[in-house]
C-alpha positions as CSV (number, residue, x, y, z in Angstrom):
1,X,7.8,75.6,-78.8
2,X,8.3,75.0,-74.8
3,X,8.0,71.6,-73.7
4,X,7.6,71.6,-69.6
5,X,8.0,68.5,-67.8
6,X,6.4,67.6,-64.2
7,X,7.2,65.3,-61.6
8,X,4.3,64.1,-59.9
9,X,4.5,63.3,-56.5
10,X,3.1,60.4,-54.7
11,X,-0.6,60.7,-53.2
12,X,-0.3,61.6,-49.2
13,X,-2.3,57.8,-48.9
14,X,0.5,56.1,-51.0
15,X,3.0,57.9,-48.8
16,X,1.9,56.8,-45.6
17,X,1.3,52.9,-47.2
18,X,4.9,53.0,-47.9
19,X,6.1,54.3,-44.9
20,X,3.9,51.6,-43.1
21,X,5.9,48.7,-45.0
22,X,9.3,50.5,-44.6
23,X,9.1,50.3,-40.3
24,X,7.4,46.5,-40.2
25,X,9.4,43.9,-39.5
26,X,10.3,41.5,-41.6
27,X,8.4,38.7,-40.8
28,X,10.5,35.2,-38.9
29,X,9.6,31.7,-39.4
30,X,8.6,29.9,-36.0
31,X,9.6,27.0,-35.6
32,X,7.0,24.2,-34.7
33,X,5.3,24.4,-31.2
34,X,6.3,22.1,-28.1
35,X,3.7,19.7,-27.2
36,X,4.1,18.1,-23.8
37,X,1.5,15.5,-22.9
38,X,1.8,11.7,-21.1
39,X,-0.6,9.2,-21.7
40,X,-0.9,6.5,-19.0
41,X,-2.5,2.6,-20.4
42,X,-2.9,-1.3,-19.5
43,X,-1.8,-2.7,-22.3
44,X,1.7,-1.7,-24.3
45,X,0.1,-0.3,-27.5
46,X,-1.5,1.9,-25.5
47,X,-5.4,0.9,-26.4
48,X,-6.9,1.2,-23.1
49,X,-6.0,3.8,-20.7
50,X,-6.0,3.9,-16.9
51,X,-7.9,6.4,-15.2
52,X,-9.1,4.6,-12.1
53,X,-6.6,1.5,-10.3
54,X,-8.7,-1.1,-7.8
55,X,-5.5,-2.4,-5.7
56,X,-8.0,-4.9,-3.7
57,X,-6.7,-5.4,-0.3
58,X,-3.4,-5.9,1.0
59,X,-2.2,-6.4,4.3
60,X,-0.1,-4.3,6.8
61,X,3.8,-4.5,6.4
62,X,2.8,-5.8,2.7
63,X,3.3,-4.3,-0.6
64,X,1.1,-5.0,-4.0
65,X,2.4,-4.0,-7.4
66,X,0.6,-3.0,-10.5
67,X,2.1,-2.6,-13.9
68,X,1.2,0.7,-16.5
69,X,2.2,1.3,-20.0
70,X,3.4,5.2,-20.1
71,X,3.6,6.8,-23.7
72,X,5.3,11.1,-24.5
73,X,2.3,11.6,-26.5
74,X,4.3,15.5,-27.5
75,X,6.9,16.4,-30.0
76,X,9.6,16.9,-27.5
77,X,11.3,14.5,-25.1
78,X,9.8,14.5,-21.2
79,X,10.9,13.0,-17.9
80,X,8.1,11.9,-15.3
81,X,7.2,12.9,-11.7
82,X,4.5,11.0,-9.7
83,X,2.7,12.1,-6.3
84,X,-0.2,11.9,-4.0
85,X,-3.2,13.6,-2.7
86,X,-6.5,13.7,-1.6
87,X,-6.3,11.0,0.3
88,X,-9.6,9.3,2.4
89,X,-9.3,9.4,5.3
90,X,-6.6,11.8,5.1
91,X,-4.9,10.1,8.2
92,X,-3.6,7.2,5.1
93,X,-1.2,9.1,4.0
94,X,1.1,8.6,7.7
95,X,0.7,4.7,7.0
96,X,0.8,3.5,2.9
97,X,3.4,4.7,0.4
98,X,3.0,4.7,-3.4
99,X,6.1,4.3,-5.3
100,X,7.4,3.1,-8.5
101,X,10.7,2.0,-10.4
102,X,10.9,5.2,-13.0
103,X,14.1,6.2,-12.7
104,X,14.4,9.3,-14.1
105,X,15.4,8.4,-18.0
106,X,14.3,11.1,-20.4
107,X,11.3,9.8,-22.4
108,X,11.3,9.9,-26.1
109,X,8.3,11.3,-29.0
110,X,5.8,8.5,-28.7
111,X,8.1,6.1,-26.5
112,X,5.9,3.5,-24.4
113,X,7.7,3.3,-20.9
114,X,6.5,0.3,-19.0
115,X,6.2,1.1,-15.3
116,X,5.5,-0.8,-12.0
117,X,3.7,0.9,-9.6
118,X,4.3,-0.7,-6.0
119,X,1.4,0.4,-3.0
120,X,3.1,-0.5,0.1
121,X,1.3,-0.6,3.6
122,X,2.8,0.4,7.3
123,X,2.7,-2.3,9.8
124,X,1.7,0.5,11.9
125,X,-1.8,0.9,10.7
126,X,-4.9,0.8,12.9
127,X,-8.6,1.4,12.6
128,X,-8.5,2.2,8.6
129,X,-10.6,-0.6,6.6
130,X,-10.8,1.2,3.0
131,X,-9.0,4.0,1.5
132,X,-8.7,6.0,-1.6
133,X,-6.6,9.2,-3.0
134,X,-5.2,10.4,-6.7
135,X,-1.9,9.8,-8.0
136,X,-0.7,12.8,-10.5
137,X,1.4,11.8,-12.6
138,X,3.4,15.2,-14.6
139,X,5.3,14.9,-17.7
140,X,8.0,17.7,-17.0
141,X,9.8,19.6,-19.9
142,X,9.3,23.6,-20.7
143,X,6.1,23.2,-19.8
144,X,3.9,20.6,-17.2
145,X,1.1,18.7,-17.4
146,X,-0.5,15.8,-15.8
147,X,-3.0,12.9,-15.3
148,X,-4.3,12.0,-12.5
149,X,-5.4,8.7,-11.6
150,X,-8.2,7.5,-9.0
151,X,-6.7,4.4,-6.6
152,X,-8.6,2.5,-3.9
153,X,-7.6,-0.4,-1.2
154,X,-8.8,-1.8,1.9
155,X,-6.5,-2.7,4.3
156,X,-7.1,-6.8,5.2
157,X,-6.2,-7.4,8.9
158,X,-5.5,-11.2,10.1
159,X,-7.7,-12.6,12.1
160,X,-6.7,-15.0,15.0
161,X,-8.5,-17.7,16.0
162,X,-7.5,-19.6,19.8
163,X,-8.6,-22.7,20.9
164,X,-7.4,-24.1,24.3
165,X,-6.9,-27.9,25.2
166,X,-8.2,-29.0,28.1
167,X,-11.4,-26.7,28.0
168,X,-11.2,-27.5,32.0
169,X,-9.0,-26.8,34.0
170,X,-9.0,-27.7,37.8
171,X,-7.1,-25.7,40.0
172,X,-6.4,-29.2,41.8
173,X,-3.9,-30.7,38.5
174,X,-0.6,-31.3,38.9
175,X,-0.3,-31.4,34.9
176,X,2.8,-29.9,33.2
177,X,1.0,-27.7,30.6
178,X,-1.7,-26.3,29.1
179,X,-1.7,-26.5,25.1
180,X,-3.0,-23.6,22.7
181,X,-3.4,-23.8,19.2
182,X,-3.6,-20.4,16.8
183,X,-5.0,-20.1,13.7
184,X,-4.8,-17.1,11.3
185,X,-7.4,-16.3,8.7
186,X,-6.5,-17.2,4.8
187,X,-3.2,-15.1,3.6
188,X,-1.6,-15.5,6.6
189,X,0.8,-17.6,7.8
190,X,1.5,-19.2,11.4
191,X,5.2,-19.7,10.6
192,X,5.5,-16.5,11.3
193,X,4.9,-16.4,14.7
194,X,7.5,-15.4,17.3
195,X,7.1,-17.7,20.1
196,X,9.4,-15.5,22.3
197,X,6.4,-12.4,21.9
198,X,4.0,-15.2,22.7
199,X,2.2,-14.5,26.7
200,X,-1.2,-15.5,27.8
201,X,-2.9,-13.4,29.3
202,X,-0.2,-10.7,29.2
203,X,1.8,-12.6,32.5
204,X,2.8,-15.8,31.1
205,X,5.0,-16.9,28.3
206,X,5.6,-19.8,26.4
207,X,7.2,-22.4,28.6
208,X,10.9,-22.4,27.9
209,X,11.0,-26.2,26.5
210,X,9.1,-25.2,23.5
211,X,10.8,-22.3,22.5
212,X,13.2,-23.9,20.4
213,X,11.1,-26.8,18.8
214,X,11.6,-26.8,15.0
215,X,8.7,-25.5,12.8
216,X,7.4,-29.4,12.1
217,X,6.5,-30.2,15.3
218,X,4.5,-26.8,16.3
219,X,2.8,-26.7,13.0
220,X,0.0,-28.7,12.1
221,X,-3.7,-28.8,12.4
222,X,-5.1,-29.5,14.8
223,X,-8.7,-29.0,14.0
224,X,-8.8,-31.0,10.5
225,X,-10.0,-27.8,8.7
226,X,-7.4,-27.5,6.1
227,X,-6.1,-24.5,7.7
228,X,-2.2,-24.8,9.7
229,X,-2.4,-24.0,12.9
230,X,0.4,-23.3,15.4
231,X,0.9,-25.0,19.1
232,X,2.2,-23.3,21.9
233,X,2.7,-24.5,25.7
234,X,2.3,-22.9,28.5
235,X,3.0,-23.9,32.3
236,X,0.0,-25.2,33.8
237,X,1.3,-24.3,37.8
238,X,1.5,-20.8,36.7
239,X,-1.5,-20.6,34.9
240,X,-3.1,-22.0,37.9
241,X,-1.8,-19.7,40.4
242,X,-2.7,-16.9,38.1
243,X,-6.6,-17.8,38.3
244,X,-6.1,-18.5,41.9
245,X,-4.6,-15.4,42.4
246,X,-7.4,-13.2,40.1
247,X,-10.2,-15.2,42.5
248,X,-11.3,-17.3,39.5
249,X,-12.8,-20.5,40.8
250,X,-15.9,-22.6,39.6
251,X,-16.5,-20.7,36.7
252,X,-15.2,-19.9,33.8
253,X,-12.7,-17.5,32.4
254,X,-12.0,-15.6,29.3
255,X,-7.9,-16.1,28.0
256,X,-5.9,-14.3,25.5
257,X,-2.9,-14.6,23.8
258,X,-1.0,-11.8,22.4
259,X,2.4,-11.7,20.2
260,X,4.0,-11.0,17.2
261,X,4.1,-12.6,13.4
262,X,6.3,-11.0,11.3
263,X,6.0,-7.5,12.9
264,X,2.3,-7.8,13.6
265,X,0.8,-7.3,16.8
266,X,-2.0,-10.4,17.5
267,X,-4.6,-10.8,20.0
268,X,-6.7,-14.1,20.2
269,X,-8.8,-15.2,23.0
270,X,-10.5,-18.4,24.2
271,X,-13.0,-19.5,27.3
272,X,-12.6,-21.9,29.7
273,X,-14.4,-23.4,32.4
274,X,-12.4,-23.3,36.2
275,X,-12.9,-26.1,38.8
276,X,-11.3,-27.9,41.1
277,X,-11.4,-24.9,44.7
């Protein structure tokens, strides 16, 4: 008896199947994907956050700060960058800074960084009552991202108030001086006027005796509304030559003081009556 025995050969489909799992790749474990946000709140468990920052209004050469509550809300540690744009009007950006004490430090999974954020205004700025721009700040590691928060101001300028004592002056006295008193609107302070910036009417300065007089006996007020006021003298002679010289006689004239208070130009003016040609 014969016995034959046959190989069979695998199916062409089963052939190409195995050929297709031969050349594929084994397959890698990745690892777990970096997340990379920043979350930016008022409050240090992070309830509330801050999309929008009112500063109110500060004053030129001045500086307001705010506290934030900063949280890595990623897997993987950060470091922060702030800036600035789209500022209104766009001519802001030559006269207030926006800074903060960040320092740099790396910033851990779910840390809460408290920040101070510090708005500080030029002495330098003219003509701008209200502002407004965005401040983005990134969170920086393989990747960036960032939030970006809506800040507003106005910009509150002092405002001087002059009176002059007498309110008449005749052109015949042979008086020593002639007395102003300046008053600056609430937040600012007259100590802080330099008498030595001080001129009336842009030709005469404060007469040399009062230069020097301690704070005490300059300061006061002199109109019984709450508010300090700050005397200056001028010489009376020159003042009267002046208006003698400009043609002012029998009638009345408009004076104004200018200066300085800590780095701020002022300008304050009062009317008096002329008599005595």
């Amino acid at each position: 008896m014969l016995f034959l025995t046959l190989t069979l050969s695998p199916s062409i489909s089963e052939s190409r199947n195995n050929l297709v799992e031969e050349s594929r790749p084994a397959v890698k474990k990745v690892g777990e994907v970096k997340e990379i946000g920043i979350g930016v709140y008022w409050e240090k468990n992070c309830v509330e956050p801050v999309s929008y920052i009112d500063w109110g209004g500060i004053a030129p050469r001045s500086s307001k700060d705010i506290t934030v509550f900063m949280r890595n809300e990623g897997n993987t540690p950060i470091t922060l960058s702030i800036y600035t744009s789209n500022w209104n009007p766009s001519e802001t950006a030559d006269f207030v800074d926006l800074t903060w004490n960040h320092t740099g430090e790396t910033i851990e999974p779910q840390q809460v960084l408290p920040v101070t954020l510090s708005l500080h205004v030029d002495v330098d700025i003219k003509g701008i009552s209200a502002f407004s721009f965005d401040a983005i700040i990134g969170a920086t590691g393989s990747l960036m991202t960032g939030i970006v928060i809506r800040m507003a101001a106005f910009v509150t300028y002092p405002e001087w108030i002059l009176d002059i004592n007498p309110d008449t002056v005749n052109l015949k006295s042979r008086g020593r001086w002639i007395t102003c008193y300046i008053e600056l609107s609430e937040g600012f302070s007259v100590t802080a006027i330099d008498p030595t910036t001080v001129m009336l009417n842009d030709t005469i300065p404060v007469d040399s005796f009062w230069l020097d007089k301690p704070l005490e006996s300059v300061i006061g007020d002199y109109d019984n509304d709450t508010i300090p006021d700050s005397m200056v003298k001028f010489d009376k002679q020159a003042l009267i030559e002046y208006l003698k010289n400009k043609g002012i006689t029998d009638a009345e004239a408009t004076l104004a003081i200018t200066g300085e208070a800590n780095g701020l130009s002022f300008e304050a003016t009062d009317t008096i009556k002329v008599v005595g040609q």
